[in-house]
N, C-alpha and C positions, 0 to 999 in steps of 0.2 A: 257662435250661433250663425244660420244658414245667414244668408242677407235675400232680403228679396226685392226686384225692381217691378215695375207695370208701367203700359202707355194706357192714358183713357181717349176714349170718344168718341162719336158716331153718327157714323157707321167705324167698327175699328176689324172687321174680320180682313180686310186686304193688307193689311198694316205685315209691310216686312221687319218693323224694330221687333218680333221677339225671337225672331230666325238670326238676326244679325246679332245682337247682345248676349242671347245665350250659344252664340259661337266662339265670340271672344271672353265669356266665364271659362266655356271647355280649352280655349287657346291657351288660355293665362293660367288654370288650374284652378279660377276662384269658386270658391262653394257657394254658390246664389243662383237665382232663377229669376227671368222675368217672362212676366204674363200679357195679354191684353185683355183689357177691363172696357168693356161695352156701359159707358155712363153717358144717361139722358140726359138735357139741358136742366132738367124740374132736379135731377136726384144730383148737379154736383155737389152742393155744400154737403150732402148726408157722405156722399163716395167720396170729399177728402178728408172730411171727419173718420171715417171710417178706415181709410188707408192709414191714416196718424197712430189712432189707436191699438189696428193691426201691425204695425210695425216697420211699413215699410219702408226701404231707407231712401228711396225717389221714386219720380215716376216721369215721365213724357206726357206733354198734353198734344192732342190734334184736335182738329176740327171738330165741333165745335165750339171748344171753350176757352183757346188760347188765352182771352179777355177775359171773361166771365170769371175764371178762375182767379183773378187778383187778389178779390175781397178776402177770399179767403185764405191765405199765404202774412204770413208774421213782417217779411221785406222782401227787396228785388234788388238785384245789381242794376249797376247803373244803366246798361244796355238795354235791359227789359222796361227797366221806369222811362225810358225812351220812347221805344218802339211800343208799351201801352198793350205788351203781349209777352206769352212764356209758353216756352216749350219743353219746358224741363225744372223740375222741384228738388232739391236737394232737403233731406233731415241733418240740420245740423249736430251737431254734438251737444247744443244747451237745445236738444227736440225743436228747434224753430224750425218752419218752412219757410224757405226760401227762393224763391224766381229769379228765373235769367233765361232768355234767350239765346240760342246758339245757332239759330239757322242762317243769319246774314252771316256770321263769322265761320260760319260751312260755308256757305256759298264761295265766301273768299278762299278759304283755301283748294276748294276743290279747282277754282278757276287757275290760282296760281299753280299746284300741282297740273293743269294740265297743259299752259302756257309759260309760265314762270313768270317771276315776280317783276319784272321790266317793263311794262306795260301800265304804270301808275298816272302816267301823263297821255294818255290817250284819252279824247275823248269818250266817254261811257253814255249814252241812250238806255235809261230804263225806261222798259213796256210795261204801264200799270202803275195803279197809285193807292194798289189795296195793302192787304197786312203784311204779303210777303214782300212789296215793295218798300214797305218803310222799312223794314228791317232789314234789306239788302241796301238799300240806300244810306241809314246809318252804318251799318258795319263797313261799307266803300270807303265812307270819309274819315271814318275810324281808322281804315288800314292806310288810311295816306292817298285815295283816289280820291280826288280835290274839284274836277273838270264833269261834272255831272249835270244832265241832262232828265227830267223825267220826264215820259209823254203818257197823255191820258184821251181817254173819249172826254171826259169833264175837267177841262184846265183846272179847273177850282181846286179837286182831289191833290192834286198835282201840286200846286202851289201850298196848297198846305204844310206840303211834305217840306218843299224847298223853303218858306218860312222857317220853320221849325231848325230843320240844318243849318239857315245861315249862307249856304252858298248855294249856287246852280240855277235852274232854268226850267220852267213848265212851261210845256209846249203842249199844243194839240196832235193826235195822230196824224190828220193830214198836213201841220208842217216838217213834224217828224220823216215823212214820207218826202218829204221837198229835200229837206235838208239830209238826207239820209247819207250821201257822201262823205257829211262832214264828221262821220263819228268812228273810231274805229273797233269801241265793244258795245255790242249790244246786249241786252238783258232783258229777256221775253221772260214775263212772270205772270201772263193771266193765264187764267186755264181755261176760259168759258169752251163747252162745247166738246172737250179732250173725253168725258164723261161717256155721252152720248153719243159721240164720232161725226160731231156736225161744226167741228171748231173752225172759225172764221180766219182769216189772218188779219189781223189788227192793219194792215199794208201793206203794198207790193216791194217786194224787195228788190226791185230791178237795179236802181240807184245805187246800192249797198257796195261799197268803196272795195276796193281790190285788199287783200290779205286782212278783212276784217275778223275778229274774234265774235263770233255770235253761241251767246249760253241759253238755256232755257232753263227752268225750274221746276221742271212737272221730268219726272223718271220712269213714268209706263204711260205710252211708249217709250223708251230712251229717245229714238229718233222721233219726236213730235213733226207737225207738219210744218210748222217754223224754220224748226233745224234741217229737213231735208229742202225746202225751198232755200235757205241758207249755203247747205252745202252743193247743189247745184249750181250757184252763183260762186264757188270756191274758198268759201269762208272755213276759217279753221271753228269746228264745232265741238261746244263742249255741253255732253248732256247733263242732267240733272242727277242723275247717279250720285257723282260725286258730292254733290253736297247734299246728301240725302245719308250718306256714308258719314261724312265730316261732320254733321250736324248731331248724330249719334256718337259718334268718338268723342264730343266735347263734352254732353250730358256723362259717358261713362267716366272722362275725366275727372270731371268735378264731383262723380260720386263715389267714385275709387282710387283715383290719384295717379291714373295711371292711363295712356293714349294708347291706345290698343290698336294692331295691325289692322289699318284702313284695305290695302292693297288685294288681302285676301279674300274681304268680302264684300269688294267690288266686283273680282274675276266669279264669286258664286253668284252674285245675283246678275249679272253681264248674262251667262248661259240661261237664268229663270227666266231673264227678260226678254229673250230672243238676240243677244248681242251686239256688240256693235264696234 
């Protein structure tokens, strides 16, 4: 029988996962489809009730229900019972739904694919202390990056996060910006303003240490204003693509069993995105 996947949320009409997963159906030969499903905050409990009963075998969640969606989901891997967010539902085989998280464990590999994996002992500076930072911040210390730094506009946010890990360090933006030499990967994950085209920079990067790695999280633009005030300062820069990619390859994972050629459909969306 066909299999069928969906991302809900909304707004979901920009949403490049149905272009990217039904590329790797046709790559691999598998007989499924996925859609996206435009679900209001009021209708999720009806729309995964609904997907259950329709059949589907997972789905991706976005903005904005990451959270929301908990309650209704049977368990979570440990990752997501963490980070207190999902982005991806698996049907198990005894029909349970299932949560897990895959975007910090994207994030990581797209960074290690674009630098490699030598770079664990460097100091790390995350920007931001919202959903996509805890969850790039757990998955860091997950992969073995130990030396973590969070900076926030509300230290409190921030401390939160570093309570809950057990190790590292909230800081405010302006000492972030003092101390900006002493870090050598950055990790810019707010978006305010990216929307709009009014995004502020969280700090000057003047300070910003010679052969720093600096990533962003937001992948339209690829070159955010971040990363090009970064690569002007001569930082190696890695956009959000990649774990925009990686974070989809791990949901197809776990709902097919199978990692699907990330490489391919970076180089298509590289060209949709204006490139880089």
């Amino acid at each position: 029988m066909k299999k069928w996947f969906a991302v809900i949320g909304d707004p979901i009409e920009h949403s490049k996962s149905p272009a990217m997963h039904n590329a790797w159906f046709e790559e691999l030969s598998i007989d499924a489809t996925y859609i996206p499903i435009r679900v209001s905050s009021e209708s999720l409990e009806s729309a995964v009730a609904g997907l259950k009963t329709l059949g589907a075998s997972g789905w991706n969640v976005t903005i904005p229900h990451k959270t929301a969606i908990i309650p209704y989901l049977d368990e979570l891997d440990e990752l997501a019972e963490k980070m207190g967010a999902v982005n991806t539902v698996v049907r198990t085989k005894e029909g349970k739904l299932k949560g897990y998280n895959t975007d910090g464990v994207g994030f990581v590999r797209s960074l290690e694919e674009a630098v490699g994996k030598s770079h664990k002992d460097k100091p790390v500076l995350l920007i931001g202390a919202g959903g996509a930072a805890r969850g790039i911040a757990f998955a860091m210390q997950q992969q073995g990056y130990t030396n973590l730094t969070i900076a926030n506009r509300t230290v409190a946010n921030a401390k939160v996060i570093v309570d809950e890990m057990g190790i590292g360090n909230a800081i405010s933006l302006a000492d972030a910006e003092e101390s900006l030499a002493d870090f050598g990967i950055l990790v810019q994950m707010t978006s305010a303003g990216l929307a709009t085209g009014n995004f502020s920079m969280p700090f000057s990067l003047e300070q910003l240490a010679e052969g720093a790695i600096v990533a962003d999280i937001v992948y339209n633009p690829l070159m955010t204003p971040f990363l090009k005030a970064a690569d002007e300062k001569g930082a190696t820069v890695v956009t959000g693509l990649g774990m925009f990619v990686h974070q989809g390859a791990i949901a197809f994972e776990h709902w097919l069993g199978e990692y699907p050629n990330t490489n391919s459909v970076i180089a298509q969306l590289k060209v949709q995105l204006g490139g880089y």
